[in-house]
N, C-alpha and C positions, 0 to 999 in steps of 0.2 A: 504494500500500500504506500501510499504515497505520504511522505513525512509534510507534517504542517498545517494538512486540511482536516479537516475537522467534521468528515462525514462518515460513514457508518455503510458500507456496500454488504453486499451480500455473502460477501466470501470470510464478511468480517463477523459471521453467525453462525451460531451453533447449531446447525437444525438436523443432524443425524443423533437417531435415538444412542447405537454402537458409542460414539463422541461421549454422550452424559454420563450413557454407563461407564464410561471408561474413567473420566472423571470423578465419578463421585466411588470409583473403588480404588483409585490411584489418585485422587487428587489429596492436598492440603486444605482444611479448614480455617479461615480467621474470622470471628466474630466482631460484631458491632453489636450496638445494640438497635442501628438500623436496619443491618442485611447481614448476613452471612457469606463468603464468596468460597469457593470449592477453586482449587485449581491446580491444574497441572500443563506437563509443560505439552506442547506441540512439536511437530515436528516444520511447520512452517516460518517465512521470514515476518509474521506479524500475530498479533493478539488476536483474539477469539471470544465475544462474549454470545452465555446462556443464559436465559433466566428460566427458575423455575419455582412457580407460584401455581398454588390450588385453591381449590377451593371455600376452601376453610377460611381464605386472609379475607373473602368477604365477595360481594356481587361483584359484579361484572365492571360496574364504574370503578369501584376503587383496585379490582386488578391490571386493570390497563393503565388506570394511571400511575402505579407501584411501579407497573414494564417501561410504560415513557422516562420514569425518574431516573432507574434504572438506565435504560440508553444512551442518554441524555448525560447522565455521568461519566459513563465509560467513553462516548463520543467525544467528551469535549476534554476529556482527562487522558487521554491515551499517549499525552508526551509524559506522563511521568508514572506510566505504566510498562514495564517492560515489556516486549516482543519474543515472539515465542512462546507464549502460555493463550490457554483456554482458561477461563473465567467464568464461572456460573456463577450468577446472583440470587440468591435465596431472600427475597425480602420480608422486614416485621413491618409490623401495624404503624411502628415508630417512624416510617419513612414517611409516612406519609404527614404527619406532625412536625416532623424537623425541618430547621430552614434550609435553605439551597447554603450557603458558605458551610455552613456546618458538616453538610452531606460531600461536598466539594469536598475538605480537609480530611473525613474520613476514606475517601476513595484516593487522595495525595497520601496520605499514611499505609494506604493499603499498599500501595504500588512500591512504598521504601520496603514495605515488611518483603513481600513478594520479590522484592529482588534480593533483600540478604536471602532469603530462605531458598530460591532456584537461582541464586548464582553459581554455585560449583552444579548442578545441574545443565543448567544454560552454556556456559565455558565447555564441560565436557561435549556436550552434544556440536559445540562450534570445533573443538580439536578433531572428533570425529568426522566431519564433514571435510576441512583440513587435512586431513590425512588421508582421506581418500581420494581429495584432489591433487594430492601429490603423490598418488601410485601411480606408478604405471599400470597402464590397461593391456592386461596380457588377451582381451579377444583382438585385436589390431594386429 
């Protein structure tokens, strides 16, 4: 994806059922006490957000609006989010009560956590790729 802009394509969604499972049985936990995010890393050159919201958080208005805040976070926050992980968002009732600067800081906190905790992750998967760009290719 392209660094700077600040949109949200389709490549940048989680929409394979395989992806979530894989995520939420390999992924990382960190709490807020507005969302929860699951994550793990990708094998891609860019981030990856999921939400996933039932129906228990309430009708239909306030879980679309819970998925927009959601978006909307991740879309606008994604330079101080690392690249290379898939992100599922798990949202509480609190999201929808707290202010936008508040939810801002929290998703900026997420992205420092997210990088100490998959940076020897990240690194190895970049030496791996590294090194296989400097084998030689014995079918040629």
């Amino acid at each position: 994806m392209k660094k700077g802009r600040f949109t949200l394509s389709k490549l940048e969604r989680i929409s394979n059922s395989r992806d979530f499972q894989r995520i939420f049985k390999k992924g990382k936990r960190i709490r807020f006490p507005e969302f929860t995010l699951v994550v793990d890393t990708n094998d891609l050159p860019f981030s990856r957000i999921g939400i996933g919201i039932g129906r228990r958080f309430g009708k239909a208005a306030k879980r679309n609006r819970a998925k927009r805040l959601c978006r909307e976070l991740f879309r606008l926050n994604k330079p101080y989010l690392p690249e290379g992980v898939d992100i599922v968002f798990l949202p509480r009732q609190e999201i929808l009560r707290a202010n936008w600067p508040k939810l801002q800081n929290r998703i900026q906190e997420a992205g420092r956590i997210i990088g100490k905790k998959f940076s020897a992750r990240l690194e190895k998967d970049d030496q791996c790729i590294n090194a296989d760009l400097n084998r030689p290719n014995k079918d040629v």
